[in-house]
LOROGU-342634 format. One line per field, with one value per residue (C-alpha): x, y, z. Coordinates in steps of 0.2 Angstrom, whole numbers, plus 2048, in hexadecimal, padded with zeros to 3 digits. Example, Ala and Ser with C-alpha at 12.3 -4.5 7.8 and 13.67 -1.06 7.14 Angstrom:
REM residues 2
px: [83E, 844] $
py: [7EA, 7FB] $
pz: [827, 824] $
***
This chain:
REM residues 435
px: [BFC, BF8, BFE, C0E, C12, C11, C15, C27, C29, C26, C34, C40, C3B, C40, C51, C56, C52, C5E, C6B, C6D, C73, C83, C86, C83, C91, C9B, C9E, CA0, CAE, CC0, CCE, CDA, CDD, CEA, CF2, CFA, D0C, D16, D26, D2A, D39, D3E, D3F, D3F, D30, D23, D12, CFF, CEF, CDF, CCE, CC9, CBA, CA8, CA6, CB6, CC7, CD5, CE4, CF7, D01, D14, D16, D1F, D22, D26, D19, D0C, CFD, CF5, CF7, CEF, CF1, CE0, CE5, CE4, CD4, CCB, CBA, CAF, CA0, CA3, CB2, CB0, CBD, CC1, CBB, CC8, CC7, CBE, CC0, CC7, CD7, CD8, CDC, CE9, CF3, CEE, CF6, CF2, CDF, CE0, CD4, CD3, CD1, CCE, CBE, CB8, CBE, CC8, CD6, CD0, CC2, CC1, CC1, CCB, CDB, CEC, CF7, D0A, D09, D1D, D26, D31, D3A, D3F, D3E, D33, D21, D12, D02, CF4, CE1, CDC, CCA, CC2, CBD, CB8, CC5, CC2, CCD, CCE, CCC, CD5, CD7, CEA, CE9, CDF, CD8, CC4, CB6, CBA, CB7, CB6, CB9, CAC, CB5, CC7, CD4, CE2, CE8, CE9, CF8, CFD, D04, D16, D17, D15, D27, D33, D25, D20, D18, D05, D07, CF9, D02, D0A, D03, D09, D0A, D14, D10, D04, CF1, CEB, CF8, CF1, CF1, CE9, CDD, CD8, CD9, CCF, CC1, CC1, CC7, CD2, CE6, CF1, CFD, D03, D0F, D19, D21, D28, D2D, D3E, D34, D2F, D23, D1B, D12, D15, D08, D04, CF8, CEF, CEC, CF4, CF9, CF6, D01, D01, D0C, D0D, D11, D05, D11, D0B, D1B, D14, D1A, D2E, D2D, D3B, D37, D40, D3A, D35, D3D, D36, D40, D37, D3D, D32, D3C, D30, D32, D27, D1F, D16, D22, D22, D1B, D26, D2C, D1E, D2D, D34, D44, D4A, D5A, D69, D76, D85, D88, D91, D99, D9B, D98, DA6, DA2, DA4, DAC, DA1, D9D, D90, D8A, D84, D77, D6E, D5F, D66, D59, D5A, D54, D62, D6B, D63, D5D, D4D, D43, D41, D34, D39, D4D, D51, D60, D66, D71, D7D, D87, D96, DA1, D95, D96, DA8, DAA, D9D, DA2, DB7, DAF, DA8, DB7, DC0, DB6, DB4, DC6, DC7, DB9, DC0, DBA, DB5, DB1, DA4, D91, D89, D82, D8C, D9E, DA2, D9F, DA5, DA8, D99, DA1, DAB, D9B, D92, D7D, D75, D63, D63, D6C, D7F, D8C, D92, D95, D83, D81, D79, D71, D72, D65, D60, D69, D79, D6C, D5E, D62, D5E, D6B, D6C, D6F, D74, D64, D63, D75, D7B, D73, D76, D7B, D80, D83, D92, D93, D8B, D8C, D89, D79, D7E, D7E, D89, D7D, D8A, D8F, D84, D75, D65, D62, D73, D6B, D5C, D58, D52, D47, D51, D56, D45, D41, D3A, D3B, D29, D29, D1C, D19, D0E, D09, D00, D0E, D1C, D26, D2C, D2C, D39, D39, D4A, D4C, D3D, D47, D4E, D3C, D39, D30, D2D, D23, D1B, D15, D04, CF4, CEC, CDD, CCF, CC7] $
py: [567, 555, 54D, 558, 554, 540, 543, 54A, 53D, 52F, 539, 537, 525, 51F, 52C, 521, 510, 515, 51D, 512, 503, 50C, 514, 505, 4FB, 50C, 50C, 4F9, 4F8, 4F7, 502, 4F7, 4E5, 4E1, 4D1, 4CB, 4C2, 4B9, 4B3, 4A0, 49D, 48B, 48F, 4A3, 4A3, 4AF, 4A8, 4B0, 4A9, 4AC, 4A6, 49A, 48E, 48B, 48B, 495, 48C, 497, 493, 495, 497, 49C, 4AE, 4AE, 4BF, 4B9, 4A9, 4AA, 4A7, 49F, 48B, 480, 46D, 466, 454, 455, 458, 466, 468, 477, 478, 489, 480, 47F, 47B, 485, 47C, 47C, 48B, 495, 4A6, 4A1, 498, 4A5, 4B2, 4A4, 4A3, 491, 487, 475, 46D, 45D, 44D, 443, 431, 42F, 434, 445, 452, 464, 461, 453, 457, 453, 462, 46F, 478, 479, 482, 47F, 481, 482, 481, 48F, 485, 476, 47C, 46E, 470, 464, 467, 46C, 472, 482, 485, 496, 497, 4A4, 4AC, 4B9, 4C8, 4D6, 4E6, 4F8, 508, 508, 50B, 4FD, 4ED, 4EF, 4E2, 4D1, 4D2, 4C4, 4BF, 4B1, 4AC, 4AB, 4A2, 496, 486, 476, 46D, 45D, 458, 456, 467, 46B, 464, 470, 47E, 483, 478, 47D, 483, 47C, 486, 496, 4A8, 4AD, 4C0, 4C0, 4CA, 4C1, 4C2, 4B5, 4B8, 4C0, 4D4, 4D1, 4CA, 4D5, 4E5, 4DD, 4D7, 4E7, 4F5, 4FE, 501, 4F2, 4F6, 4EC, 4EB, 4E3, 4E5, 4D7, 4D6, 4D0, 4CA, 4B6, 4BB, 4CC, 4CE, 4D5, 4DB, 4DC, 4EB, 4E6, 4F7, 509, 511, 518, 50C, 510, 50A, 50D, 51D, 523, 522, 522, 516, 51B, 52C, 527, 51A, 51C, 518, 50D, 502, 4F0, 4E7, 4D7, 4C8, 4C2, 4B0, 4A4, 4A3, 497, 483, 480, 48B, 48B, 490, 4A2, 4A5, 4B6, 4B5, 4BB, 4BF, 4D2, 4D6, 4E8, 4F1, 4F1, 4FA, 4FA, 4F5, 500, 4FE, 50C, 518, 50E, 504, 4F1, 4EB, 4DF, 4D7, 4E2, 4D8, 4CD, 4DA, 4DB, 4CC, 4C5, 4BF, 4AF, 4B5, 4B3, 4C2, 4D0, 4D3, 4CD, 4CF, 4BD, 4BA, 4A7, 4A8, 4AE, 4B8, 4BF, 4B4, 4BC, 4B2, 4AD, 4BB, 4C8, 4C0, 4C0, 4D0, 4D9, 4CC, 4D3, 4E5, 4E3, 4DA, 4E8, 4F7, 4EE, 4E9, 4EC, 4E0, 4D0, 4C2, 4B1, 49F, 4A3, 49A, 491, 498, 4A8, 4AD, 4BB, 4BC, 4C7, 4C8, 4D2, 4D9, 4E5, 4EB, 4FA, 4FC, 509, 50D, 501, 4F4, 4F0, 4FE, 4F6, 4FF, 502, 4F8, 502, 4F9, 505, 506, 511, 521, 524, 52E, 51E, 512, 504, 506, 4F5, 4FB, 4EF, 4E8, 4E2, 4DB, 4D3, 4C2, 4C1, 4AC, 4AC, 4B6, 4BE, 4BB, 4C5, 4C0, 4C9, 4C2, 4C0, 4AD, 4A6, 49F, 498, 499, 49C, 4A3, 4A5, 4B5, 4BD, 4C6, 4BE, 4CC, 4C3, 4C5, 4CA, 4D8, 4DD, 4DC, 4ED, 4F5, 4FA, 4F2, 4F9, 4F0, 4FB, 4EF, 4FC, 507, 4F8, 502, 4FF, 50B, 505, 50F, 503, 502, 507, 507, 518, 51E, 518, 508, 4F8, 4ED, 4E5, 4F5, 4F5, 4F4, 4E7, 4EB, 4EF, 501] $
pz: [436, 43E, 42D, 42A, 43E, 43A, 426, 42F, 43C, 42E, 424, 434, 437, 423, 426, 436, 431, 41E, 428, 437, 42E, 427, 437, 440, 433, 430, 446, 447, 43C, 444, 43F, 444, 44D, 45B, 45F, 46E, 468, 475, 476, 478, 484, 480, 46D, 46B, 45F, 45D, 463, 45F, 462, 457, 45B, 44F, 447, 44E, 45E, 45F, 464, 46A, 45C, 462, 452, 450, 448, 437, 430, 41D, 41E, 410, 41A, 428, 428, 439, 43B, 434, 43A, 44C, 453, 446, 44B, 443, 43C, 431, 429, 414, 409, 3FB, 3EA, 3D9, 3CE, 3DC, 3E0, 3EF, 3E8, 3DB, 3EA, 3F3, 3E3, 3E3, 3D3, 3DA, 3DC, 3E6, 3EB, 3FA, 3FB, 40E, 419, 417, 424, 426, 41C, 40F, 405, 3F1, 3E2, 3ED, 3E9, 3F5, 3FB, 402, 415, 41C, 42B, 428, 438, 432, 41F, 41B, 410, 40C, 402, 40B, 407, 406, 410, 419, 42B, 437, 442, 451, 453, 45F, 458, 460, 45E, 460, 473, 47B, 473, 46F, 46A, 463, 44E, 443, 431, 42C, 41C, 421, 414, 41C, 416, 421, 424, 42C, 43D, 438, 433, 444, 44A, 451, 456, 467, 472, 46E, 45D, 450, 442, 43B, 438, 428, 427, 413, 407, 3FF, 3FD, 409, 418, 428, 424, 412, 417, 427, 41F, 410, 41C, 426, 416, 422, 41D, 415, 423, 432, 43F, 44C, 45B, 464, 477, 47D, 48C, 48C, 49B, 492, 483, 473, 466, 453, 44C, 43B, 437, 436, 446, 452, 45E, 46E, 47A, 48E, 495, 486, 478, 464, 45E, 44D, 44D, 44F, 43F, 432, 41F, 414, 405, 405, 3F8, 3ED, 3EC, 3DA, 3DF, 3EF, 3FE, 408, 407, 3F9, 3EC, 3DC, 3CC, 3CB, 3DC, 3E4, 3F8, 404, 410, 412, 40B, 40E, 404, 411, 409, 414, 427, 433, 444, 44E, 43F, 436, 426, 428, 417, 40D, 3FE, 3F9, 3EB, 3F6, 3FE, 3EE, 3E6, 3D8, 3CB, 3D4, 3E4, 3EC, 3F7, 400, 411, 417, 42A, 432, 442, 441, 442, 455, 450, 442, 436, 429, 419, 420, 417, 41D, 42F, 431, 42D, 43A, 446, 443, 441, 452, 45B, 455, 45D, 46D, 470, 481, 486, 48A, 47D, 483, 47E, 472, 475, 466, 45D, 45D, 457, 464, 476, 481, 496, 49B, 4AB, 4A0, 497, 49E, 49B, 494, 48F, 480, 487, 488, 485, 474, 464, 458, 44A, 43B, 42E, 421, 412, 405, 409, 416, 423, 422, 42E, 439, 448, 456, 465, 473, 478, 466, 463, 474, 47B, 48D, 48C, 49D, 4AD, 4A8, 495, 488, 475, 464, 45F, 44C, 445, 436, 429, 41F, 40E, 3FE, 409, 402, 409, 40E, 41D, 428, 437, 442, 454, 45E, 453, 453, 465, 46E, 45B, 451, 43F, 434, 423, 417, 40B, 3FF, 3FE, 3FD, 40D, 41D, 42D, 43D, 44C, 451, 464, 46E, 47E, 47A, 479, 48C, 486, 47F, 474, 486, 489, 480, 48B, 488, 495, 48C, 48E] $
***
């Protein structure tokens, strides 16, 4: 009896030490990640800031929706001991897409190292590229369970590519570099939800406060924003479309934009059809045309056909609104005395981007389409991008303020809630007090 007694207990003791590891790793794992995003008031960016290297050093980096991947200034003062350059014909730059292997003539450090292949790091800014190496670090991420932020996680290998000081010019004071969240293996959300296995999905939801903060989920939902709302649940579908061509600075031949292009259709104004070129909504083969989701442009900019005509359509449905001088950089402003507020923002006509069917589409409200310039002057926040655009229609931030953007890379979709406010809050509403 004695024997069977400890024969049993033995049974139990090899039972718990083969199960607890899995539940151990199973229970540690994160479903999701949250990320603080601020708005910068002096030049309307998108700011995050990632724990990076050892010891750890708190990294500010402009947010760039379309950007290929995470790039940082190597030049100015990298210090890490877990740093590693990623050698030519690795695994590693097989993953980043990498078509170039480089040597360095200086003194060895971050950024300049022999035998190791590069990448294109941009400033999607200024529109200007360098070459810059590709190396693995570790980075440090909250995790959350979509209500509250949790423990701190990190990914000991991550890939970025360093690039140089001058790339810097024109970003937000503080910024060491951009957080590429493109559609591409290596940006931010590939490489989470590889590190993690949990669902190729993120999304954003910027605030239209400089002083409050908005957030980014890496994960599925749920998103939960104060009084106790599950933004997830109002998200409208429509596909994500793939320029075959590279919109970035530079890029390897062949390469295909990391930036999100979605399939606008038709624009209406008040329920009625602003007349358009409609050609120009479509890729050509030369990746021109279409309709793309920009973090880095502050507003939305439209080729100047398009432009003129949303801007007439608009002047026309809002005709008893006294026009003023208009404000670079817009086209149309309007004496904000005459305009009442409501909800979601002025009392101006909607705006409906439409896409793949009449009943699917993205409606502007006020909030989203005036720009208060000054006290009593309110502008429609649509820029001229001239002529022979790349990209015939850029939406920009403000567009996207106070509305939940959910990119499901596996399934190639994206899910909009458009404006928040109608829902009693905002993209500064997530609680960012841990539980």
């Amino acid at each position: 009896m004695a024997f069977s007694h400890n024969f049993f207990l033995f049974v139990c003791l090899l039972l718990s030490i083969s199960i607890s590891p899995s539940i151990a790793l199973t229970s540690s794992r994160p479903k999701a990640l949250v990320l603080p995003v601020s708005k910068d008031s002096s030049t309307q960016q998108y700011l995050a800031q990632l724990n990076q290297r050892t010891p750890f050093v708190p990294v500010k980096l402009t947010l760039h929706l379309g950007g290929q991947f995470i790039w940082v200034d190597c030049e100015q003062g990298y210090v890490s001991s877990s740093y590693k350059p990623a050698r030519c014909r690795s695994a590693q730059c097989s993953i980043a897409g990498s078509k170039s292997c480089g040597e360095c003539t200086s003194s060895r450090r971050p950024g300049c190292n022999n035998d190791t292949c590069s990448l294109l790091p941009d400033n999607p800014v200024i529109k200007t590229a360098t070459i810059g190496e590709l190396a693995q670090d570790v980075v440090s991420i909250q995790s959350t369970d979509g209500k509250n932020p949790g423990r701190a996680v990190s990914v000991p290998q991550f890939l970025f590519a360093c690039g140089k000081a001058f790339l810097l010019e024109a970003l937000a004071n503080g910024v060491k570099g951009i957080a590429g969240l493109g559609r591409t293996r290596i940006s931010l959300p590939s490489q989470f939800s590889a590190a993690f296995s949990f669902d190729r999905k993120f999304a954003i939801c910027l605030s239209s406060s400089t002083r409050a903060n908005g957030v980014v989920f890496f994960g599925d939902g749920p998103y939960v924003l104060l009084p106790g709302k599950d933004v997830s649940q109002s998200l409208i579908y429509t596909p994500l479309i793939l320029n075959p061509v590279s919109t970035a600075a530079a890029t390897f031949a062949g390469d295909p934009s990391a930036e999100y292009f979605i399939g606008v259709n038709s624009i209406k104004i008040n329920g009625n059809a602003v007349k358009l070129n409609t050609s120009l909504l479509s890729i050509n083969k030369q990746g021109f045309g279409g309709t793309k989701i920009s973090t880095v442009n502050p507003y939305t900019v439209m080729e100047t056909s398009i432009y003129n005509a949303v801007i007439q359509a608009f002047i026309k449905e809002v005709k008893n609104i006294p026009r003023v001088a208009v404000i670079a950089p817009f086209g149309a402003c309007f004496n904000s005395t005459f305009i009442g507020s409501t909800r979601v923002g002025p009392a101006v006509p909607q705006i409906d981007l439409v896409l793949q069917s009449s009943n699917v589409f993205w409606r502007i409200f006020g909030a989203n389409s005036m720009v208060q310039v000054k006290s009593d002057v309110l502008c429609l926040g649509f820029v001229d991008g001239g002529f022979y655009t790349r990209t015939s229609i850029v939406i920009g931030g403000y567009q996207l303020e106070d509305n939940l953007l959910q990119f499901d890379l596996a399934k190639s979709k994206l899910g909009f809630t458009s404006s928040l406010l109608f829902q009693q809050t905002t993209c500064a509403n997530f609680n960012f007090t841990s539980n």
